[in-house]
CHARMM internal coordinates of N, CA and C (Angstrom, degrees):
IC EDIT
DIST 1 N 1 CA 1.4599
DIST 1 CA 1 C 1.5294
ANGL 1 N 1 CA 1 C 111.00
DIST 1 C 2 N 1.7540
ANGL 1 CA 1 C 2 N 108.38
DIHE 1 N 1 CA 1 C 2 N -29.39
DIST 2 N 2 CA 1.4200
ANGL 1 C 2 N 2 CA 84.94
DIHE 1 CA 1 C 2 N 2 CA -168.42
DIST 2 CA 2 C 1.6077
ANGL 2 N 2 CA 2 C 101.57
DIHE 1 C 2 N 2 CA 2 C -91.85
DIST 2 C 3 N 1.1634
ANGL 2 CA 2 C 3 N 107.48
DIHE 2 N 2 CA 2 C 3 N -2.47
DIST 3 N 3 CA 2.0568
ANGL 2 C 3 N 3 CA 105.96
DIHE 2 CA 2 C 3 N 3 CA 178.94
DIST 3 CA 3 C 1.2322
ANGL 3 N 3 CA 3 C 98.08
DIHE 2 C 3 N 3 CA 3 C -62.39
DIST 3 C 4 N 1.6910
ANGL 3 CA 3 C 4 N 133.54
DIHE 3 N 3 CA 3 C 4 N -48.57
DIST 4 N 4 CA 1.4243
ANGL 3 C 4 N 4 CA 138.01
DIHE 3 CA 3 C 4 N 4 CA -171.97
DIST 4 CA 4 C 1.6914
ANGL 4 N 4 CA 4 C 106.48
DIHE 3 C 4 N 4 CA 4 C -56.87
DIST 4 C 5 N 1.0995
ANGL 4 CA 4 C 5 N 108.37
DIHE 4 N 4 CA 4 C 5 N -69.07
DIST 5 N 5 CA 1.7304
ANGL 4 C 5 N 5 CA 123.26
DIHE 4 CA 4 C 5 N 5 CA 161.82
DIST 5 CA 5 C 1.7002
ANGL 5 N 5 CA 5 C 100.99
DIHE 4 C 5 N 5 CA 5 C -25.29
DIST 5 C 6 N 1.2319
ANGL 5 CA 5 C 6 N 109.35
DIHE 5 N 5 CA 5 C 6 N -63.57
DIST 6 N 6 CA 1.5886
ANGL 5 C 6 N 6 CA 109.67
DIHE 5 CA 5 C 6 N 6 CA -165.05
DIST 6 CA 6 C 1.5803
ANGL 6 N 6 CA 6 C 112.83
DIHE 5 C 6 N 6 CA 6 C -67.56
DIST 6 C 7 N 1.5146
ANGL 6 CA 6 C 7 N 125.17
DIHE 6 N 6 CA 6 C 7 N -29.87
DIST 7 N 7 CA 1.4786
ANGL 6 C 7 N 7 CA 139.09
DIHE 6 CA 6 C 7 N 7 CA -140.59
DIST 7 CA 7 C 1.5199
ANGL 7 N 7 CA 7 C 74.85
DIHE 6 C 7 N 7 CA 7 C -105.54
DIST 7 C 8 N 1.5645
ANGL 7 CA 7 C 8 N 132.49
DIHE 7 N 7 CA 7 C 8 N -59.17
DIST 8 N 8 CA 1.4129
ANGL 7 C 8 N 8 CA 115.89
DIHE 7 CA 7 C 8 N 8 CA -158.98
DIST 8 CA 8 C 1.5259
ANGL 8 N 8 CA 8 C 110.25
DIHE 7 C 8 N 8 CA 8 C -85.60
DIST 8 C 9 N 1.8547
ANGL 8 CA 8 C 9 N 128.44
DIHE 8 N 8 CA 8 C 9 N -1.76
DIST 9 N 9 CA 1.3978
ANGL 8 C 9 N 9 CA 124.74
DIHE 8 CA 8 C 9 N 9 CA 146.40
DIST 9 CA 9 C 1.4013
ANGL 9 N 9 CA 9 C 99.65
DIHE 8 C 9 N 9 CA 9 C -43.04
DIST 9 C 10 N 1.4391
ANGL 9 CA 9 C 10 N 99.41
DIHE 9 N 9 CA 9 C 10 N -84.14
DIST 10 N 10 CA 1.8920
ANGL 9 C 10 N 10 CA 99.19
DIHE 9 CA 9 C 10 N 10 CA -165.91
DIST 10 CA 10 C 1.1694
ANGL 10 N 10 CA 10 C 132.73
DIHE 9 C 10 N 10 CA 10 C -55.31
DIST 10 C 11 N 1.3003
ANGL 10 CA 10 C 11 N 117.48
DIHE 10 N 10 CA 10 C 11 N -9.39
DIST 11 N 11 CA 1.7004
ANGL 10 C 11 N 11 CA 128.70
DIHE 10 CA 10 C 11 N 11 CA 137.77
DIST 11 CA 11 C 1.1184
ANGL 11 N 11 CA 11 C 105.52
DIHE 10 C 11 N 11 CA 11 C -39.82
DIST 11 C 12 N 1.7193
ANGL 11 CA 11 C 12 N 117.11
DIHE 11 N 11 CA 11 C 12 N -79.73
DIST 12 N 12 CA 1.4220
ANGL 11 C 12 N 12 CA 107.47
DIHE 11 CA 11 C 12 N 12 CA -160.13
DIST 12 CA 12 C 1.7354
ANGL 12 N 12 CA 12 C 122.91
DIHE 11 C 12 N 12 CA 12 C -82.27
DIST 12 C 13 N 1.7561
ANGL 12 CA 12 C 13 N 101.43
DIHE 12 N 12 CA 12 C 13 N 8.79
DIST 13 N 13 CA 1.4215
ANGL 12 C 13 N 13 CA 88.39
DIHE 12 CA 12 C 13 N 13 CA 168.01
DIST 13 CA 13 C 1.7033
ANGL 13 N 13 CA 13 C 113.18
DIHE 12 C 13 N 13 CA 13 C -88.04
DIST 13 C 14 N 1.7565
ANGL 13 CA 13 C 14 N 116.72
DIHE 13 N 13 CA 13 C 14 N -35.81
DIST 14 N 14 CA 1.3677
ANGL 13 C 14 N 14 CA 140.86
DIHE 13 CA 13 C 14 N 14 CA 144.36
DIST 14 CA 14 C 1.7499
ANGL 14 N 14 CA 14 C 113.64
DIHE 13 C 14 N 14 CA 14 C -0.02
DIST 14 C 15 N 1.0476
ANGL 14 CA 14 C 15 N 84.46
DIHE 14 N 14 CA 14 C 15 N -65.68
DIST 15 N 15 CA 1.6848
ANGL 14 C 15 N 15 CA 104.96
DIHE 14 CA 14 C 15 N 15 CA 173.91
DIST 15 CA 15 C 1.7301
ANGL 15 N 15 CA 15 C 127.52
DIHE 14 C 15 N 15 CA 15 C -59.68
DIST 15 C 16 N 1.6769
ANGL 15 CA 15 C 16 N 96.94
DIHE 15 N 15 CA 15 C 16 N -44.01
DIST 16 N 16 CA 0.9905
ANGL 15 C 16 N 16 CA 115.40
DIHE 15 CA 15 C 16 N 16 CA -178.59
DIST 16 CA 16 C 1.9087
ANGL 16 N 16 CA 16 C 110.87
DIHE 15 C 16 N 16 CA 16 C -85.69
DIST 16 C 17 N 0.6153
ANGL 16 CA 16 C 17 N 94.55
DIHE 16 N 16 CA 16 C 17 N -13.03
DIST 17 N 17 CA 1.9294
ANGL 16 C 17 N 17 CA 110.56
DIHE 16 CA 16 C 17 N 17 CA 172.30
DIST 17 CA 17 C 1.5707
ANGL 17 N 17 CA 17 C 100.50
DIHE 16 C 17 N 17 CA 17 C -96.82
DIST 17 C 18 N 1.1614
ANGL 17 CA 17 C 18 N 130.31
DIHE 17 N 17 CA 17 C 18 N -44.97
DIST 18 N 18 CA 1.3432
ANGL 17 C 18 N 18 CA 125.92
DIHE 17 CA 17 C 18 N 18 CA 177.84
DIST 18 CA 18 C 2.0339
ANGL 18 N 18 CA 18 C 117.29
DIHE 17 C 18 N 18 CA 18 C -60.45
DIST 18 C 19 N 1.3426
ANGL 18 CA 18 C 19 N 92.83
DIHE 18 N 18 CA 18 C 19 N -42.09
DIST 19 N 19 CA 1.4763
ANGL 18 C 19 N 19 CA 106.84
DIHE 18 CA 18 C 19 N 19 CA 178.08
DIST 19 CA 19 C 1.7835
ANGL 19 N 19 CA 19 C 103.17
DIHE 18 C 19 N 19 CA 19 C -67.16
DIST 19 C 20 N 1.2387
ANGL 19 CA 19 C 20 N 98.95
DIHE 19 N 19 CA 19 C 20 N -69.03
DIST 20 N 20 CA 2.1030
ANGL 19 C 20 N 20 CA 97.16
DIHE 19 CA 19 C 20 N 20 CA 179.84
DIST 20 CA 20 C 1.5378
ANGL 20 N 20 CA 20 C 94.93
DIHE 19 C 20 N 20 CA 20 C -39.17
DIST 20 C 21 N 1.6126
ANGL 20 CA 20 C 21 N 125.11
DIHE 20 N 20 CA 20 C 21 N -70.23
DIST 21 N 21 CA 1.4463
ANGL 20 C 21 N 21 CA 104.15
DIHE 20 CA 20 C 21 N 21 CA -173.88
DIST 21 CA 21 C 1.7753
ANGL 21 N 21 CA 21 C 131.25
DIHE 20 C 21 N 21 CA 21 C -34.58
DIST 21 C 22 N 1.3206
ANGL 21 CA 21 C 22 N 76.50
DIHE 21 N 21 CA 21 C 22 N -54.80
DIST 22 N 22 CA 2.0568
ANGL 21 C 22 N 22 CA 88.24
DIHE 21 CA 21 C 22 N 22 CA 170.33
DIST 22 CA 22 C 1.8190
ANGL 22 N 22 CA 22 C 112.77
DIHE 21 C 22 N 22 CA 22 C -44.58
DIST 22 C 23 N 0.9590
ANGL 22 CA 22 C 23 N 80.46
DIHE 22 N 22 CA 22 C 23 N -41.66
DIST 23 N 23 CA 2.1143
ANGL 22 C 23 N 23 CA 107.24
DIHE 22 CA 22 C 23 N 23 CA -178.17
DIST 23 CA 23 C 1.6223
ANGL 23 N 23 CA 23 C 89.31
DIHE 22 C 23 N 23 CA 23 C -50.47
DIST 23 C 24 N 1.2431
ANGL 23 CA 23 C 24 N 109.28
DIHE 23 N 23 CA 23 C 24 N -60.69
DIST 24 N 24 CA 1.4671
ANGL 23 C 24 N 24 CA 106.61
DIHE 23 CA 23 C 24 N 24 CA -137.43
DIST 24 CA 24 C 1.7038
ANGL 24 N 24 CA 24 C 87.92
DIHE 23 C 24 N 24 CA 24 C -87.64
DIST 24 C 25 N 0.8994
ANGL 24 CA 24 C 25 N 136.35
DIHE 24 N 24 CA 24 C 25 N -46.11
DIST 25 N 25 CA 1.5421
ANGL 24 C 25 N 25 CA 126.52
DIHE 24 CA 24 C 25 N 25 CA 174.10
DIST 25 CA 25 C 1.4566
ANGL 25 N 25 CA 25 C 109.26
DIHE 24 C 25 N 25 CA 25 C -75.22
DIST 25 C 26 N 1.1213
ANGL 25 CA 25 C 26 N 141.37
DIHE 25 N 25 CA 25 C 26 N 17.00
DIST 26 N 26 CA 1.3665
ANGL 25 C 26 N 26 CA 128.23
DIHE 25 CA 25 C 26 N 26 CA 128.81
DIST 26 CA 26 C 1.2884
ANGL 26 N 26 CA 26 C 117.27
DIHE 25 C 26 N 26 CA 26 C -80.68
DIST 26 C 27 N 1.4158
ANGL 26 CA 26 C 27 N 116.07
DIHE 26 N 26 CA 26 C 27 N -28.88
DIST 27 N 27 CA 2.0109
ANGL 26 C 27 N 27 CA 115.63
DIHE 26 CA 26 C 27 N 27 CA 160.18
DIST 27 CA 27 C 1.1729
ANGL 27 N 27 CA 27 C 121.32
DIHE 26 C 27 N 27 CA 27 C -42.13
DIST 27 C 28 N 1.8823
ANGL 27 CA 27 C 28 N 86.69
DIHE 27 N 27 CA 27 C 28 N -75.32
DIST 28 N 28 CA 1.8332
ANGL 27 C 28 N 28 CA 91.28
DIHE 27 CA 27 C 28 N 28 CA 162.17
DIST 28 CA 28 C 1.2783
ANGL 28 N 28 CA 28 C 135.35
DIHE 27 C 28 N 28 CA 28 C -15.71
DIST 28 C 29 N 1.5017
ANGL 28 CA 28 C 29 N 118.25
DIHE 28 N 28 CA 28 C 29 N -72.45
DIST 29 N 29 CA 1.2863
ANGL 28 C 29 N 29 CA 131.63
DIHE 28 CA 28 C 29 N 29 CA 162.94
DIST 29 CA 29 C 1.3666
ANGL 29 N 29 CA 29 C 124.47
DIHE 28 C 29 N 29 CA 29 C -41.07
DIST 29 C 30 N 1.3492
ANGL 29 CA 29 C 30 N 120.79
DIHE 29 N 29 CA 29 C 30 N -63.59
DIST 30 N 30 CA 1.6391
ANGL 29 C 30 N 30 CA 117.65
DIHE 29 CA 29 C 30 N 30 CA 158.17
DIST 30 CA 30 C 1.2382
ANGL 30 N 30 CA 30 C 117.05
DIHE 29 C 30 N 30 CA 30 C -22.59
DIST 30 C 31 N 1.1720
ANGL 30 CA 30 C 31 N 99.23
DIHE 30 N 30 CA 30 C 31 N -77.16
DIST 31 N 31 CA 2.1289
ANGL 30 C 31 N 31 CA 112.39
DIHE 30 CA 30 C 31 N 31 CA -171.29
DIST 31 CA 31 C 1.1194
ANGL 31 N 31 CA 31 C 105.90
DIHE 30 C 31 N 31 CA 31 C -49.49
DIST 31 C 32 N 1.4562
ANGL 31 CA 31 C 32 N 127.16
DIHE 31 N 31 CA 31 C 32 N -51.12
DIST 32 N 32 CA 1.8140
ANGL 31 C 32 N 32 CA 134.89
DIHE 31 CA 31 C 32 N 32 CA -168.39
DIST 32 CA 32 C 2.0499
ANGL 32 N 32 CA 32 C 77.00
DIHE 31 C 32 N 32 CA 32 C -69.41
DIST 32 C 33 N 0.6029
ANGL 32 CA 32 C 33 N 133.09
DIHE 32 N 32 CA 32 C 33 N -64.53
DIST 33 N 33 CA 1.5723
ANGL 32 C 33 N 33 CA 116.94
DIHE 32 CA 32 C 33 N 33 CA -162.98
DIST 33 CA 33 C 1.3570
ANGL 33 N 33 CA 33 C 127.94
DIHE 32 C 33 N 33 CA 33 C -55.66
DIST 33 C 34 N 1.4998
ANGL 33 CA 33 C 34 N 93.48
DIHE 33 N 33 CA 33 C 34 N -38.81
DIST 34 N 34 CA 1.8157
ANGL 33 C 34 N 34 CA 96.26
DIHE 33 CA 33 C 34 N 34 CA 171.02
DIST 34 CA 34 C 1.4296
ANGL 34 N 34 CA 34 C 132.84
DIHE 33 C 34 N 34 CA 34 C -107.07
DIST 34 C 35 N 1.9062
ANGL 34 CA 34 C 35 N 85.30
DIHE 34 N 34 CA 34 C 35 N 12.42
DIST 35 N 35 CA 1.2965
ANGL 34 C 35 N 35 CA 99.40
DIHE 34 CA 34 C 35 N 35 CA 168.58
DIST 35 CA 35 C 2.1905
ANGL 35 N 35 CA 35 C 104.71
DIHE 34 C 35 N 35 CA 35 C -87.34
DIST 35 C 36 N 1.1760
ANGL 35 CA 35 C 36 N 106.24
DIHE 35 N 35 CA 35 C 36 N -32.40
DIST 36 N 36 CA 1.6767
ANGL 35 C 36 N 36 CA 117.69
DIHE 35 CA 35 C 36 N 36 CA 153.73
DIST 36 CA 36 C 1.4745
ANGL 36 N 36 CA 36 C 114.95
DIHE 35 C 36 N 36 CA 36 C -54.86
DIST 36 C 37 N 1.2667
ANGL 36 CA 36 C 37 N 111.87
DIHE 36 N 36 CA 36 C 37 N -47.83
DIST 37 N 37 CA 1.5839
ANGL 36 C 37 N 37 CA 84.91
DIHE 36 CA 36 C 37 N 37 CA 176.84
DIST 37 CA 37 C 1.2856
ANGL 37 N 37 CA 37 C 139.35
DIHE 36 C 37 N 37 CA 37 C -90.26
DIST 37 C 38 N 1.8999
ANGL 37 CA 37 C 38 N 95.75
DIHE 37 N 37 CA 37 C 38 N 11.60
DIST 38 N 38 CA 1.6088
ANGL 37 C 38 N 38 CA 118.98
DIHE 37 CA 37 C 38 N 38 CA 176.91
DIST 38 CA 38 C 1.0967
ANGL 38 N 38 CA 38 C 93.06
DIHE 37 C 38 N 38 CA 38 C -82.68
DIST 38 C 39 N 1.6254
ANGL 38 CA 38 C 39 N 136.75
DIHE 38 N 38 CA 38 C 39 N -63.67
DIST 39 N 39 CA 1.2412
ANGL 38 C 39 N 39 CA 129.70
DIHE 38 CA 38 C 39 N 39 CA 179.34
DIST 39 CA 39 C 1.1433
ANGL 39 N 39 CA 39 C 142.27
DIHE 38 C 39 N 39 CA 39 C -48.61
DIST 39 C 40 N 1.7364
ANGL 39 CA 39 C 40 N 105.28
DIHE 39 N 39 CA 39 C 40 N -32.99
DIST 40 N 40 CA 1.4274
ANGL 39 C 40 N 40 CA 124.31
DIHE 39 CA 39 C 40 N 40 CA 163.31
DIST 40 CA 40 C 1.7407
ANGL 40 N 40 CA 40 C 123.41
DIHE 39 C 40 N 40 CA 40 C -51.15
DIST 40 C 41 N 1.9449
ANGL 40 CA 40 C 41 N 103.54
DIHE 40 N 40 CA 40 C 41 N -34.66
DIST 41 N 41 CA 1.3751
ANGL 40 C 41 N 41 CA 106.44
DIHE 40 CA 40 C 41 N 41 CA -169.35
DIST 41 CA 41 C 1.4187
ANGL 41 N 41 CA 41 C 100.67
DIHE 40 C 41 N 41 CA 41 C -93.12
DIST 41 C 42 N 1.5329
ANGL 41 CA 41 C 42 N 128.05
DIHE 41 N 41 CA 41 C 42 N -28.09
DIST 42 N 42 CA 1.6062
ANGL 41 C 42 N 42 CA 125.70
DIHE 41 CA 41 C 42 N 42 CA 160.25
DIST 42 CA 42 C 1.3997
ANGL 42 N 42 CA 42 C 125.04
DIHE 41 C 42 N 42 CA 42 C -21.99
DIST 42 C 43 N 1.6784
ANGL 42 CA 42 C 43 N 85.73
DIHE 42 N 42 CA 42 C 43 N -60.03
DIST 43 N 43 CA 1.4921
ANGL 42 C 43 N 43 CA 127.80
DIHE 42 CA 42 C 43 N 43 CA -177.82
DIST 43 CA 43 C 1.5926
ANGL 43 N 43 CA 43 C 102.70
DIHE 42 C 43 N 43 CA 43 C -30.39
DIST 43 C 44 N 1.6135
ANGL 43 CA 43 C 44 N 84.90
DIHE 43 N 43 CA 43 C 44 N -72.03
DIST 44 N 44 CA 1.5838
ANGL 43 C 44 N 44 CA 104.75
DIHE 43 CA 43 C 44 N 44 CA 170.84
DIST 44 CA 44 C 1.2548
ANGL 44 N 44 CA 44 C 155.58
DIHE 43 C 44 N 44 CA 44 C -38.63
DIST 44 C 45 N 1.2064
ANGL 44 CA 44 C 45 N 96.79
DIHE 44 N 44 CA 44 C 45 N -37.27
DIST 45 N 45 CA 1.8623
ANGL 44 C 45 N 45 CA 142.54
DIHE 44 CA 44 C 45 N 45 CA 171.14
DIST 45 CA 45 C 1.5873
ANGL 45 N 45 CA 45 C 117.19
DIHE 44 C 45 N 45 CA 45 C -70.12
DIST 45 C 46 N 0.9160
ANGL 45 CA 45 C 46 N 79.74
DIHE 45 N 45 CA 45 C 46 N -40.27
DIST 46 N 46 CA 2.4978
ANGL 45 C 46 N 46 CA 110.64
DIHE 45 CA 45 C 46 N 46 CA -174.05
DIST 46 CA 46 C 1.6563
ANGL 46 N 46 CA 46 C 81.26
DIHE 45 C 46 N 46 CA 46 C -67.98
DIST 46 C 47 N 1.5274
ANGL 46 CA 46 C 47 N 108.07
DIHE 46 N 46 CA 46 C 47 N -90.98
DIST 47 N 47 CA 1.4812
ANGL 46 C 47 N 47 CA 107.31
DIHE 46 CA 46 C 47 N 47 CA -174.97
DIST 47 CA 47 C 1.1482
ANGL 47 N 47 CA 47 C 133.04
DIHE 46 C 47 N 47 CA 47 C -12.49
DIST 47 C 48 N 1.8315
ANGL 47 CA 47 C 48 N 102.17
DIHE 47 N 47 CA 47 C 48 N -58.80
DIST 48 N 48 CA 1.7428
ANGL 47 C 48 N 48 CA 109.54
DIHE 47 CA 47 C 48 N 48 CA -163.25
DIST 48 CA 48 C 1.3655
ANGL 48 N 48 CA 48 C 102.87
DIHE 47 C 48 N 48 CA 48 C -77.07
DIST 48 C 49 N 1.1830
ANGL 48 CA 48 C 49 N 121.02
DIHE 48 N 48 CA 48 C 49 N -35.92
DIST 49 N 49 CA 1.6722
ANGL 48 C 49 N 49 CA 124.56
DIHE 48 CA 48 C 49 N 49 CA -176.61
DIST 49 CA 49 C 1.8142
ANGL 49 N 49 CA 49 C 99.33
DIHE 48 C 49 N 49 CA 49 C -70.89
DIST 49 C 50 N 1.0593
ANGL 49 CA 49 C 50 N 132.50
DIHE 49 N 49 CA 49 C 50 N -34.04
DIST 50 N 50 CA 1.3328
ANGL 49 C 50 N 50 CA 132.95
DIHE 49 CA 49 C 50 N 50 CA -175.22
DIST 50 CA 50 C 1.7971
ANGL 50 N 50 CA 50 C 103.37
DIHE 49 C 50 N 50 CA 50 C -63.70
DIST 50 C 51 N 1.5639
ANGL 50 CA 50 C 51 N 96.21
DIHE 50 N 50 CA 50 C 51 N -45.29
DIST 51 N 51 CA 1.6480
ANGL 50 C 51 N 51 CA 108.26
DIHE 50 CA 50 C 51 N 51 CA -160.01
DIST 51 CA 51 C 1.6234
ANGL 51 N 51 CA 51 C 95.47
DIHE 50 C 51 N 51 CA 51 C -66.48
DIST 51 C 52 N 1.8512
ANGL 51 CA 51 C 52 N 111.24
DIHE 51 N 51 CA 51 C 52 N -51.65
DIST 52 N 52 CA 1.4856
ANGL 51 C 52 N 52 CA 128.70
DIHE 51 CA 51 C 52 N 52 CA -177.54
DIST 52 CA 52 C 2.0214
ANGL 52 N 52 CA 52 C 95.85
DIHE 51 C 52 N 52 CA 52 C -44.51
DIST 52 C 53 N 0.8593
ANGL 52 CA 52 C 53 N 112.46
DIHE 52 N 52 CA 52 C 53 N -31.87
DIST 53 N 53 CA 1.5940
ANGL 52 C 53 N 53 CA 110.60
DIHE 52 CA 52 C 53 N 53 CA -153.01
DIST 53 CA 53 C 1.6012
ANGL 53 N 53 CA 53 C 96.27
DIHE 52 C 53 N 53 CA 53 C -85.50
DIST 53 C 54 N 1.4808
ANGL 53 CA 53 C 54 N 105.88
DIHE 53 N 53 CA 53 C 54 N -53.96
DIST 54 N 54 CA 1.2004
ANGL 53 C 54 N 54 CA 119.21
DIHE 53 CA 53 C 54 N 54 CA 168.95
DIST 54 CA 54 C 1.6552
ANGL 54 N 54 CA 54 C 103.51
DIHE 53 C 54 N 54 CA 54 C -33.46
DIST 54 C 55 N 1.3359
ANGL 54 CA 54 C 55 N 117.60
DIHE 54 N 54 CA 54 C 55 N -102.09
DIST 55 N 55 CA 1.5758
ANGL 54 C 55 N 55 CA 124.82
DIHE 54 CA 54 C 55 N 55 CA 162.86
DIST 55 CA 55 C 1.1896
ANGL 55 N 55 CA 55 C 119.40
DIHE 54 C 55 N 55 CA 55 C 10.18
DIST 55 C 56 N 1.4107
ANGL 55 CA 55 C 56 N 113.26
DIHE 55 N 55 CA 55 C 56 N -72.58
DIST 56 N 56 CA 1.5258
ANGL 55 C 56 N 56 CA 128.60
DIHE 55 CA 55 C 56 N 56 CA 174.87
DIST 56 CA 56 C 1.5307
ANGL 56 N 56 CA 56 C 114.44
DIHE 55 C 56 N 56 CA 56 C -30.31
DIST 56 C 57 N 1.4173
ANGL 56 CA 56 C 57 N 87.75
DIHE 56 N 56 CA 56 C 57 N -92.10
DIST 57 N 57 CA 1.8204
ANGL 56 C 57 N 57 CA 101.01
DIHE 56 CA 56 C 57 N 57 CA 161.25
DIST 57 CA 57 C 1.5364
ANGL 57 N 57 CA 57 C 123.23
DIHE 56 C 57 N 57 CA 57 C -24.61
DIST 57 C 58 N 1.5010
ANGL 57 CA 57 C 58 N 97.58
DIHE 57 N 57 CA 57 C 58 N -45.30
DIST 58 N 58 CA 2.1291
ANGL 57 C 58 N 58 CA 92.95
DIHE 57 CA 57 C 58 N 58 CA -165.52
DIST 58 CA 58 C 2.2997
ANGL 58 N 58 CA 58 C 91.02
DIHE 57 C 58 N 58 CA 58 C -65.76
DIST 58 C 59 N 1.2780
ANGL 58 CA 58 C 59 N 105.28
DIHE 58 N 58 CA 58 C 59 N -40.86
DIST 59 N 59 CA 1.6502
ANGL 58 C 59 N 59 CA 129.55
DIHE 58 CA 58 C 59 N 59 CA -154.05
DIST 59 CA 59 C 1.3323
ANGL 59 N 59 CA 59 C 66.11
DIHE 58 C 59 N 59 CA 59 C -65.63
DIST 59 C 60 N 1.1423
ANGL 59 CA 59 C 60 N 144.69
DIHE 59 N 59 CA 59 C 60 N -96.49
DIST 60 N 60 CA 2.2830
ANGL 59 C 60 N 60 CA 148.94
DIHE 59 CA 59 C 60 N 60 CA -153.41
DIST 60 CA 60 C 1.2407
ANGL 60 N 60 CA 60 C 109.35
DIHE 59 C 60 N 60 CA 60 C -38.47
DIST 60 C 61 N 1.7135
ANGL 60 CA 60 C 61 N 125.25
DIHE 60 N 60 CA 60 C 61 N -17.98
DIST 61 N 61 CA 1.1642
ANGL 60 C 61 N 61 CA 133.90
DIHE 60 CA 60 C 61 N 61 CA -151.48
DIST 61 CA 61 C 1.3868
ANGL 61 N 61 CA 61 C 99.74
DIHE 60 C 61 N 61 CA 61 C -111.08
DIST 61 C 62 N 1.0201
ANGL 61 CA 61 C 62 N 119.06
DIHE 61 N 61 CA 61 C 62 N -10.97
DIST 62 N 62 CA 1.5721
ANGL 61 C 62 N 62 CA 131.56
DIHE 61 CA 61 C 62 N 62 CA -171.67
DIST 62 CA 62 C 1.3157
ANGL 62 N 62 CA 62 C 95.94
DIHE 61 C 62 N 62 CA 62 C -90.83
DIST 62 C 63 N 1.4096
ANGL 62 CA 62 C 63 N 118.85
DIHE 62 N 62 CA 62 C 63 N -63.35
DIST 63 N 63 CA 1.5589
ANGL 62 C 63 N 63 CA 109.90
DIHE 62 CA 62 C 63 N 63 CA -172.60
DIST 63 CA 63 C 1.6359
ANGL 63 N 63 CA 63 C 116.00
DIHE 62 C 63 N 63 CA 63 C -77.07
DIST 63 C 64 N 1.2667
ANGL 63 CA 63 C 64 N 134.19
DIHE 63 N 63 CA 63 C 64 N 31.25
DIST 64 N 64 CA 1.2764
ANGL 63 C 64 N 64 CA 139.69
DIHE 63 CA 63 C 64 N 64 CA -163.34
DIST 64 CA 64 C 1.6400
ANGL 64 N 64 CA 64 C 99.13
DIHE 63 C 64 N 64 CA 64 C -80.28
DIST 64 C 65 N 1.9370
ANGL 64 CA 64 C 65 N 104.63
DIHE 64 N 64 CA 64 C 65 N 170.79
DIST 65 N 65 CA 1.5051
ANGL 64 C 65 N 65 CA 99.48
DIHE 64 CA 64 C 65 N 65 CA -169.81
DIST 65 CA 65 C 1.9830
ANGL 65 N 65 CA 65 C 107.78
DIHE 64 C 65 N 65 CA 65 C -91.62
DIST 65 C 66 N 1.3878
ANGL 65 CA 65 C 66 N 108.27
DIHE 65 N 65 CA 65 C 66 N 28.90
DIST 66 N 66 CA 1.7313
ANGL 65 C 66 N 66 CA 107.46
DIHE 65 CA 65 C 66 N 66 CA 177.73
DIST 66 CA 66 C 1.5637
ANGL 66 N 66 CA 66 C 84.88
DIHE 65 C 66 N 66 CA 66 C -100.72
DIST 66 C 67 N 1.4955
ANGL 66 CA 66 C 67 N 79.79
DIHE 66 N 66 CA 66 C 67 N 155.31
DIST 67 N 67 CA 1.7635
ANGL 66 C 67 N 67 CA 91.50
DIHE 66 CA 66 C 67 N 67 CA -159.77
DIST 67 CA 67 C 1.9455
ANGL 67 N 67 CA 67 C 103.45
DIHE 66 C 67 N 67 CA 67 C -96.58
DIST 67 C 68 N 0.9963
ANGL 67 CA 67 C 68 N 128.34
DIHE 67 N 67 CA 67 C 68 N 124.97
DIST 68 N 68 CA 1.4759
ANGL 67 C 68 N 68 CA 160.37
DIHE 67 CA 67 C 68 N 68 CA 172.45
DIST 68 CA 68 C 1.0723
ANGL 68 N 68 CA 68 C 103.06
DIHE 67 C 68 N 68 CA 68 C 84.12
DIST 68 C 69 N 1.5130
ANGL 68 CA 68 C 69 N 113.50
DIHE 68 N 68 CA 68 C 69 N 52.52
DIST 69 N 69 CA 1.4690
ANGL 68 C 69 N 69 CA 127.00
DIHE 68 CA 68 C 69 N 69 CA 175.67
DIST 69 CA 69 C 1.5568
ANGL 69 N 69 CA 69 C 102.12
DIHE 68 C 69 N 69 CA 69 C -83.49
DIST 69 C 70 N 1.5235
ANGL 69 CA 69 C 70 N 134.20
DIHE 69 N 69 CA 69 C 70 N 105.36
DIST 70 N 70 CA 1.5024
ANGL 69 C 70 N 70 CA 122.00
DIHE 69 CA 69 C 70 N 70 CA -166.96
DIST 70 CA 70 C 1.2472
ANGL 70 N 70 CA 70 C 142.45
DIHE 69 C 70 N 70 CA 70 C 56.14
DIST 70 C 71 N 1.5205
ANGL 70 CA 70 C 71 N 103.59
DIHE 70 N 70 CA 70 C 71 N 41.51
DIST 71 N 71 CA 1.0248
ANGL 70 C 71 N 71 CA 111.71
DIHE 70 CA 70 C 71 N 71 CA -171.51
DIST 71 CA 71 C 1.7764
ANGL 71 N 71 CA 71 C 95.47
DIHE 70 C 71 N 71 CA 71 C -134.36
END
COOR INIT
IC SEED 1 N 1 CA 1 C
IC BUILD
């Protein structure tokens, strides 16, 4: 009786280690995902300020002192 007692503890601790694992790779997955969509919006950020900078520059370049430079 007590092997049965003992065998279905470690069943249900078995179980209970199987579930936290399950737990933890659905974490995993979360974090790896919104750790992508942190990088993704960086990503994003880099560009527009690159493109804005770009812009800037071409717009300063127009009014420069060579003559029918943007005009």
């Amino acid at each position: 009786m007590k092997e049965v007692i003992i065998y279905f503890k470690v069943l249900e601790v078995s179980i209970e280690v199987f579930i936290a694992m399950a737990e933890v790779r659905v974490l995993k997955t979360v974090v790896k995902a919104r750790v992508l969509e942190a990088v993704a919006e960086v990503h994003i950020m880099i560009h527009l300020l690159v493109k804005t900078a770009r812009n800037f520059t071409q717009k300063s370049n127009r009014f420069c002192c060579w003559p029918n430079r943007g005009w």
